[in-house]
C-alpha positions in Angstrom: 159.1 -50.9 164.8 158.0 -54.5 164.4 154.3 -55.8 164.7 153.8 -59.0 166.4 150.2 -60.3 165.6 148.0 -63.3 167.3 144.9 -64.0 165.0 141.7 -65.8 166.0 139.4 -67.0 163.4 136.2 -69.0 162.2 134.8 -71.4 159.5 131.3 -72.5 158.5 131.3 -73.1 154.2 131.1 -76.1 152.5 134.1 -78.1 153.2 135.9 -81.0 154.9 137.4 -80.4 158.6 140.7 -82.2 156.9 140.9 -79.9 154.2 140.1 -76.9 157.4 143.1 -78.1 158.8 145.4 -78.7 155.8 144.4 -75.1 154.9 145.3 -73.2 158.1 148.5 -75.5 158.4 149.4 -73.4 155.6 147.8 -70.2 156.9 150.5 -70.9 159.9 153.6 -71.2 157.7 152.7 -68.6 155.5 152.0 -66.2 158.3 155.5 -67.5 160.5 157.7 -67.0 156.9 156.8 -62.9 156.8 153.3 -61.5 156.0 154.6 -58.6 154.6 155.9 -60.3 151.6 152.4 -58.6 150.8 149.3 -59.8 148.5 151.7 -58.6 145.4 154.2 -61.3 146.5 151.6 -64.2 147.1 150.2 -63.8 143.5 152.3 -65.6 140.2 155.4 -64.0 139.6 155.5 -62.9 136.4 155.5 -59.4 134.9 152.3 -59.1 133.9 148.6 -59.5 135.1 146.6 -61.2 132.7 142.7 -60.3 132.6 140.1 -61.2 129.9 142.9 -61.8 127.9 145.0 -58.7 128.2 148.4 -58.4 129.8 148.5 -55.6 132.2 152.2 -54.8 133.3 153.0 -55.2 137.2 154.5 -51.8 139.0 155.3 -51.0 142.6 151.1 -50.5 142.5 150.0 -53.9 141.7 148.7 -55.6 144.5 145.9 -58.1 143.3 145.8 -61.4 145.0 144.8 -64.8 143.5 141.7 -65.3 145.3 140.7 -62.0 143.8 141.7 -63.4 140.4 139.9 -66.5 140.7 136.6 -64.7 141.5 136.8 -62.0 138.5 134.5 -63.0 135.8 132.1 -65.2 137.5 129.3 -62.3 137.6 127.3 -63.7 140.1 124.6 -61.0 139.5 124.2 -63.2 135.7 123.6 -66.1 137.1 119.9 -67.4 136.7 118.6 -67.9 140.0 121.2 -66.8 142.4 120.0 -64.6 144.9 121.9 -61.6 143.5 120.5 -62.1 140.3 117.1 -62.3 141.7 117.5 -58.9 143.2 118.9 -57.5 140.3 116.2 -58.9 138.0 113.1 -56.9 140.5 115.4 -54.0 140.8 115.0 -54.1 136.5 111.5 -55.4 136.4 110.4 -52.5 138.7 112.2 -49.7 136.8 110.8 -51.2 133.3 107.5 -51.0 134.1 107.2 -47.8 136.6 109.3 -45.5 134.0 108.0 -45.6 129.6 109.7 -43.9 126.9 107.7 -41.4 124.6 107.2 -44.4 122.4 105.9 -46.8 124.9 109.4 -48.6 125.3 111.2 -48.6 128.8 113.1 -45.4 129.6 115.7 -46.9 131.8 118.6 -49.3 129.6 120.4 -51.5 131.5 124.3 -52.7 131.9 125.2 -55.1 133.6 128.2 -56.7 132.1 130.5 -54.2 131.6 134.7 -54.9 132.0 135.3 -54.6 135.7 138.8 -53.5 134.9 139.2 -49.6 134.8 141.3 -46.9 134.1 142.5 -45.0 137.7 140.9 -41.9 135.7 137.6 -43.6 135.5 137.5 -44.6 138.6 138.3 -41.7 140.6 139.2 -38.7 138.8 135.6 -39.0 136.1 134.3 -38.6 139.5 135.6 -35.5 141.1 137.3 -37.4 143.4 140.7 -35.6 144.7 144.1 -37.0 144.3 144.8 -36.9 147.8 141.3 -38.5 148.7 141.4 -41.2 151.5 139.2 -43.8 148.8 142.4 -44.1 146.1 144.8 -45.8 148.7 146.4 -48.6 147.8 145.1 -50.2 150.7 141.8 -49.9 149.8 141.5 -50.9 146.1 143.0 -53.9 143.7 145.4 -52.2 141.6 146.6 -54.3 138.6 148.9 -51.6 138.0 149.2 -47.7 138.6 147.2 -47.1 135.4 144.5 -49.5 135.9 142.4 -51.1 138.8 139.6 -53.1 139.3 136.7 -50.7 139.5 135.5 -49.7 143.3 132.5 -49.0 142.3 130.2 -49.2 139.1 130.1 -45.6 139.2 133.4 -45.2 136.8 131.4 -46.2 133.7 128.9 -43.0 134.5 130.8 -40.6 132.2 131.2 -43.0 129.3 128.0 -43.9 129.7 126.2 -40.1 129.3 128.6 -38.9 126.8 127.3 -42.3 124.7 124.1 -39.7 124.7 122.0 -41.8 127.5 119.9 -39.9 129.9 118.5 -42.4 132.2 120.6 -46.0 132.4 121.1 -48.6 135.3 124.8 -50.4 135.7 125.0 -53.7 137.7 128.2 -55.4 138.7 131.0 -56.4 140.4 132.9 -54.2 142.4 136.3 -54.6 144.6 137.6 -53.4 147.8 140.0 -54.4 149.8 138.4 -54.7 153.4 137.6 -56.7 157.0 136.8 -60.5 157.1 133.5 -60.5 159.2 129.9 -61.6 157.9 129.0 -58.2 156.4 132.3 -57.6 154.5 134.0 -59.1 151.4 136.7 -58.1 149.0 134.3 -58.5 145.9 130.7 -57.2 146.2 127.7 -56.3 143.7 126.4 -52.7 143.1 123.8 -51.4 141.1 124.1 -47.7 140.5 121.5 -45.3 138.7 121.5 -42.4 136.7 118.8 -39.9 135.2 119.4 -36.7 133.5 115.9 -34.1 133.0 116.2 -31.0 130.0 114.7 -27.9 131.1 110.8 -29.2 129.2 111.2 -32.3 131.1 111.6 -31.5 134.4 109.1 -28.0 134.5 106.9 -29.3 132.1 103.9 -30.5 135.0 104.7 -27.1 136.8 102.4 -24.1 136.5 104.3 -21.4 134.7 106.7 -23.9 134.3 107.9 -22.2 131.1 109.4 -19.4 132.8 111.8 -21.6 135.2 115.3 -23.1 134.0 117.7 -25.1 135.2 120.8 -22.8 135.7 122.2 -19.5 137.2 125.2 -17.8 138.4 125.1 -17.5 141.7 126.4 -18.9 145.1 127.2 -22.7 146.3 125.1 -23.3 149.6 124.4 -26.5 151.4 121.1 -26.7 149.2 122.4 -26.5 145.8 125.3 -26.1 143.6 126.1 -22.8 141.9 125.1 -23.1 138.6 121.3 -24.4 140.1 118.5 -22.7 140.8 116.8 -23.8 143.5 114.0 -24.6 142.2 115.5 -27.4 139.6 117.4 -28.8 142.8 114.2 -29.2 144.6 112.7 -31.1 142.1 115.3 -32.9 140.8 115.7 -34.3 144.7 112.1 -34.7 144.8 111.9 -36.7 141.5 115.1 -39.2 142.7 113.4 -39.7 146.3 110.3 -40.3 144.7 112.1 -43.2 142.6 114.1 -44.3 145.1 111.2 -44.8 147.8 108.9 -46.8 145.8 111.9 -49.0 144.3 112.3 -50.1 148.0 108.7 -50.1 149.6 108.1 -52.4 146.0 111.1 -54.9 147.5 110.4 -54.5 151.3 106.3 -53.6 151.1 104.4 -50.4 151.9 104.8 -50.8 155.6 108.3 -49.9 155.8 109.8 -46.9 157.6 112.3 -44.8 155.8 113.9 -41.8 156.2 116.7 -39.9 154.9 120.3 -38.7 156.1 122.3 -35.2 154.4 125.5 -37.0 153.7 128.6 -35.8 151.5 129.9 -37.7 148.5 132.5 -36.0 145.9 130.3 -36.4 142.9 126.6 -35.1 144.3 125.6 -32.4 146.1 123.0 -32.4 147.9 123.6 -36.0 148.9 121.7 -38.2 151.1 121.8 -42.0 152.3 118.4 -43.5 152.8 117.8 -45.7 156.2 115.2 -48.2 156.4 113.8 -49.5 159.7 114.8 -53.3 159.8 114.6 -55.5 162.9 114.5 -52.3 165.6 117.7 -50.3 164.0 117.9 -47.9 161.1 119.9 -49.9 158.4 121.7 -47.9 155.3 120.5 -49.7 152.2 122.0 -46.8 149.4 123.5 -43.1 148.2 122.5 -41.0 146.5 122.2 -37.2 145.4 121.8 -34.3 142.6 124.8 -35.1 140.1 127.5 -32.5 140.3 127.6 -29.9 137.4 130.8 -30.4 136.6 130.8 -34.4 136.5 127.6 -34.0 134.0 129.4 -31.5 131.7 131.9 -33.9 131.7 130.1 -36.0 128.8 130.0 -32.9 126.7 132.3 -31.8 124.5 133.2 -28.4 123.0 133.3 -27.7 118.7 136.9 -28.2 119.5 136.4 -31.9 120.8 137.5 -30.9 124.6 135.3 -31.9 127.4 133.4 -28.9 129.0 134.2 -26.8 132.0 130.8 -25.3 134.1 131.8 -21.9 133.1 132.5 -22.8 129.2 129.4 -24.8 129.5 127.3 -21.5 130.5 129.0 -19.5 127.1 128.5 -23.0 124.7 124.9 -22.5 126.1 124.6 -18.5 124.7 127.0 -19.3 121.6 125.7 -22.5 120.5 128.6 -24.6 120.1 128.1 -27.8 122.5 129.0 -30.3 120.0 127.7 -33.5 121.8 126.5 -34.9 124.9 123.8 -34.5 127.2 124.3 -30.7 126.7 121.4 -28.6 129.5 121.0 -31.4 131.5 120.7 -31.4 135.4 120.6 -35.4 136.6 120.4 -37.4 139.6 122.3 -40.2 140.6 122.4 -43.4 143.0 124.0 -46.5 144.2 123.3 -49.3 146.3 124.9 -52.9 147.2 122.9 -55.7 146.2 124.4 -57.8 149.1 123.1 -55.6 151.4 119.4 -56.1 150.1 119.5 -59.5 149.4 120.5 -60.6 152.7 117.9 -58.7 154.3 115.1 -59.2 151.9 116.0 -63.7 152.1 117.6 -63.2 156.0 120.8 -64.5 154.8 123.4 -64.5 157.9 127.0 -64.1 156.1 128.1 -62.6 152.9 130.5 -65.4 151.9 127.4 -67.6 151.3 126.7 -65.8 147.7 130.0 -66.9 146.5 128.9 -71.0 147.9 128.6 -73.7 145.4 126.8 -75.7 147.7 123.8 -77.0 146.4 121.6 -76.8 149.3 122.5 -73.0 149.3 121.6 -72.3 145.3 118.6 -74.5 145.2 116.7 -72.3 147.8 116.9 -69.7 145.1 115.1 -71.9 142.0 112.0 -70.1 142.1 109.3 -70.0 139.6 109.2 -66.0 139.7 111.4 -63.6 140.6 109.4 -61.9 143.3 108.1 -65.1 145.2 108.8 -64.9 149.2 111.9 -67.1 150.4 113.7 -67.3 153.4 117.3 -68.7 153.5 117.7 -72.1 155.5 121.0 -72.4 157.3 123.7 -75.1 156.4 125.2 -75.8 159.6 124.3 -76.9 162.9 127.8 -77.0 164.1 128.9 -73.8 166.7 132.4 -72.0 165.5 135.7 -72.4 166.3 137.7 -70.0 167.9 141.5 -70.2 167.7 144.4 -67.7 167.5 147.7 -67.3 166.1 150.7 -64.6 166.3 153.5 -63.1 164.0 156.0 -60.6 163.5 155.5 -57.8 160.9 158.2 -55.4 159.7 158.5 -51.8 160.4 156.8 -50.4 157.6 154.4 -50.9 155.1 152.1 -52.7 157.0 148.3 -52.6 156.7 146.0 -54.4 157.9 144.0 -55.3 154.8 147.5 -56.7 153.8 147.2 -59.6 156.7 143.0 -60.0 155.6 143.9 -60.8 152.1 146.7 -63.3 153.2 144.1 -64.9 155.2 141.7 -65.4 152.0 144.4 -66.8 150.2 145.2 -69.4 152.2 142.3 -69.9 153.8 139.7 -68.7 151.1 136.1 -68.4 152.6 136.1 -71.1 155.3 136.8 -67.7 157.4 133.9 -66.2 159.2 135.5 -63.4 160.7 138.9 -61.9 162.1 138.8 -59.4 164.7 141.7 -57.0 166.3 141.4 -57.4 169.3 144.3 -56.2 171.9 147.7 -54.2 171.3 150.6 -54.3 173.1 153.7 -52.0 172.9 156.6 -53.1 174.2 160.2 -50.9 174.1 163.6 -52.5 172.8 166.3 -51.1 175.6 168.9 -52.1 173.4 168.1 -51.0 169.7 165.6 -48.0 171.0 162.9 -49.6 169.0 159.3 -49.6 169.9 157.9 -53.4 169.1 154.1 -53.6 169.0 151.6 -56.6 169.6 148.2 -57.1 167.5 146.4 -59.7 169.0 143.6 -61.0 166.4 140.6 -63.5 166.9 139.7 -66.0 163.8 136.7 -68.3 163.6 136.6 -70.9 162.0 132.9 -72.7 161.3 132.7 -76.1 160.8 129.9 -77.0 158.0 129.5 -81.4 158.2 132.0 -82.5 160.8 133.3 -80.9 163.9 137.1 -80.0 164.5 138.0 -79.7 167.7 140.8 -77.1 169.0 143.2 -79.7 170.2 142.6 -81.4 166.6 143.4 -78.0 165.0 146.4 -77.0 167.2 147.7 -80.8 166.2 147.5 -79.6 163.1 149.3 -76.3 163.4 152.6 -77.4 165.2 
């Protein structure tokens, strides 16, 4: 089976409509010499992937694109005034002064520059995640080899982060996926994830007879808890992590704002949840979250003979005393949420690709004098898309679509707005018995100072 597939795109960032053209010149000639030389193909040749000055070896797994590349590093969530910073910054502010230590210091530490690059075992199996979960395709994640990955989320440094002996930390950064090219989706986004682990004193001690509850039993898994929980620690533990959750957001949105909560299922919480806020007439998801699962927890303990702890040798360590280290009769909560997602509600910005501009009239709406003073984005362009499509040939395997999206970012980078599937076609080779199918795609292409017309563009192309 071959793929034949038309493309229609859009551009609105920050550059010249010669440079447009030059670029999806390329795009065209790329495209017509074989997409499915793949992302793997388009990056340098050589054996090896070189981050933060390590050498990681390519396999049959590496598939990490030089657009990708060239964005690793640039923590936009570090950089003084940009809008992701900003968030980040009142995300820390709030959790500083809301949550004290014994001692008067701030109970929450925060990381937010921690290697992006990650082990596969970090990034999926530290988490409970299956090996034949839909999340560790290939064509979902930026593998630099089979070994190691860019992290998907910043929830692969939770682990190494508890069994360092911390019980309540934030992690901010960088995260990659390989996805859609539309306004709400980009390969690299910023998360800010949140963990909080309560002994048995600390999280009965404000409960009447509190001294008679705990936080574990043997006893059946059900939709409310996990089977080594009581009930009653799962009840408060959720309580406690809505709680934190619900004034971190009213204190970015304001005290007006509707939320509510949706039962979800992720592999390392249960109960889980997603909270909704009401934005502009429709319930928006702004983050996840849930009660830590058991066995991820006992994870950052160890056993006297240095393994890592299993629930049930976790109960016997608990009756024999030997729980060497870790954050041993703990039950925790955890979240996550995208700082994209906030900021571009909380400053109304239109399109995702806009954090990653350059372009000063972008950055210097965010040079504020404090980080929680009111600002509303101001749009760039005054000039209406362009709408344009082109077709190929794909091969008769191997072929997904994130494969063609990353192609587009290389050539084109983020003068892309959006590409869209829109029609298929099958049609069936008489001869060779083969089934060839169409993709037709849309691209836009936005035009930020000077307008390219189609017949320009299609000038350009031939």
């Amino acid at each position: 089976m071959r793929l034949c597939c038309s493309l229609r795109s859009v551009i609105r960032l920050g550059e010249s409509a010669s440079l447009h053209r030059r670029r999806w010149k390329g795009l065209a000639k790329e495209v017509f010499r074989g997409v499915m030389s793949g992302p793997a193909a388009s990056s340098s040749g050589k054996d090896c992937v070189e981050l933060f000055g390590k050498l990681h070896p390519r396999d049959d797994y590496t598939n990490i694109t030089p657009k990708i590349l060239s964005n690793v590093g640039r923590n936009l969530h570090n950089q003084k005034h940009h809008p992701l910073w900003l968030i980040k910054e009142r995300i820390k502010d709030h959790f500083y002064k809301q949550y004290m230590g014994r001692h008067g210091n701030p109970l929450f530490s925060v990381y937010d520059n921690l290697c992006p690059v990650v082990t596969v075992e970090q990034n999926f199996d530290s988490l409970l995640i299956p090996p034949d979960h839909a999340s560790r395709k290939k064509g979902d994640n930026y593998y630099l080899n089979r070994g190691h990955m860019l992290r998907a989320h910043t929830s692969a440094h939770q682990r190494d982060l508890m069994r360092s002996g911390l019980d309540a930390f934030l992690v901010a950064g960088d995260v990659y996926r390989r996805d859609e090219i539309d306004a709400s989706h980009y390969p690299i986004f910023h998360q800010m994830e949140g963990v909080r682990l309560f002994s048995n004193h600390e999280l009965f001690a404000s409960v009447v007879d509190g001294e008679h509850l705990h936080l574990f039993e043997k006893g059946p898994r059900t939709l409310e808890k996990q089977d080594t929980h009581t009930l009653e620690a799962v009840k408060l533990v959720e309580f406690n992590l809505k709680e934190t959750l619900r004034k971190l957001i009213t204190h970015l949105f304001g005290e007006d704002l509707e939320i509510r909560w949706v039962e979800c299922y992720f592999p390392f919480t249960h109960p889980s949840f997603e909270m909704e806020i009401r934005f502009q007439g429709d319930w928006l998801e702004v983050l996840g979250c849930g009660v830590m699962e058991q066995q991820l927890v006992n994870s950052a303990h160890w056993i006297a003979d240095g393994r890592s702890a299993s629930s049930l040798e976790m109960m016997a360590a608990r009756n024999t005393n030997t729980v060497k280290a870790g954050a041993q009769d703990k039950i925790g909560w955890a979240f996550g949420l995208g700082l994209e997602r906030l900021a571009m509600v909380l400053y109304k910005i239109p399109d995702i690709r806009l954090f990653w501009s350059e372009d000063e009239r972008f950055l210097k709406q965010f040079c504020v004098s404090h980080i929680n003073q009111n600002i509303t984005f101001q749009p760039l362009s005054k000039y209406p898309p362009l709408i344009n499509d082109i077709s190929f040939w794909l091969p008769s395997e191997g072929y997904a679509e994130n494969d063609f999206y990353d192609l587009v970012r290389n050539v084109g980078g983020d003068l892309v707005e959006k590409v869209s599937l829109v029609d298929r076609f099958t049609h069936p080779n008489v001869l060779t018995g083969i089934q060839q199918q169409v993709h037709v795609y849309i691209h836009h292409l936005p035009c930020p100072s000077n307008r390219v017309t189609r017949a320009e563009l299609q000038a350009e192309l031939k």
